[in-house]
C-alpha positions in Angstrom: -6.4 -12.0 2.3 -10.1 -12.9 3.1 -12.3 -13.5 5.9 -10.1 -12.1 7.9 -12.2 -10.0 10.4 -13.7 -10.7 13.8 -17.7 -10.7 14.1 -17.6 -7.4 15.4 -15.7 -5.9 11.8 -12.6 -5.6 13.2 -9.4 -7.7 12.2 -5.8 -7.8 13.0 -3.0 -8.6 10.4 0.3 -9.8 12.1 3.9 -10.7 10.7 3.6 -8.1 7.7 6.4 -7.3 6.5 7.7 -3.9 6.2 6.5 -2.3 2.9 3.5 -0.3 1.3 -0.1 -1.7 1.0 -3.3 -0.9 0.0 -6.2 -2.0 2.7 -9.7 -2.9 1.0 -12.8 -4.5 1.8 -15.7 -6.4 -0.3 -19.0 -6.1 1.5 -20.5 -8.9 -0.5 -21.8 -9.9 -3.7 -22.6 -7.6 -6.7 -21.2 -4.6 -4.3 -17.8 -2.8 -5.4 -14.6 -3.3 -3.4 -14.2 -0.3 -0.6 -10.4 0.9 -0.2 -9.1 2.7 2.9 -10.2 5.7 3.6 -13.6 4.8 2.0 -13.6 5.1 -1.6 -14.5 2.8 -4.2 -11.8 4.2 -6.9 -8.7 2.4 -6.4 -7.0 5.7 -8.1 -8.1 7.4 -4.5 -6.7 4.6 -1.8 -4.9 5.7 0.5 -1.4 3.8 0.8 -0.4 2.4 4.3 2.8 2.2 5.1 4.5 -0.6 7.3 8.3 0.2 8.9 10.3 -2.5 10.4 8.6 -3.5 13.8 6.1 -1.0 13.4 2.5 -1.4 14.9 -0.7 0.8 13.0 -3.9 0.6 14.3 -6.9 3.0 14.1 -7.9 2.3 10.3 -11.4 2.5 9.7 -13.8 1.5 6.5 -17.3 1.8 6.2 -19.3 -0.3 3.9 -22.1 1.1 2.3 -25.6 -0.3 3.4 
């Protein structure tokens, strides 16, 4: 997915369906991707987890300035 945060950084993802996934963020051109929890190694993303009718909230990635 893309461009698919608010102005204020936040973003909701509805109807996904149960299942693992791997959250990441691109702050722009020339800068690396950022995966949940806040690394740039994709060998160090941490896996979300989605149940059937399960609702997650409280992820959080900074970008680097």
């Amino acid at each position: 997915m893309s461009k698919c945060s608010e102005a204020d950084g936040s973003y909701l993802l509805k109807d996904m369906p149960p299942g693992k996934y791997v959250i990441t963020a691109e702050p722009g051109s020339n800068k690396a991707k950022v995966f949940y929890p806040g690394t740039t190694e994709k060998k160090s993303a941490g896996v979300v987890r989605i149940g059937t009718g399960e609702h997650l909230g409280g992820f959080e990635i900074r970008l680097p300035k």
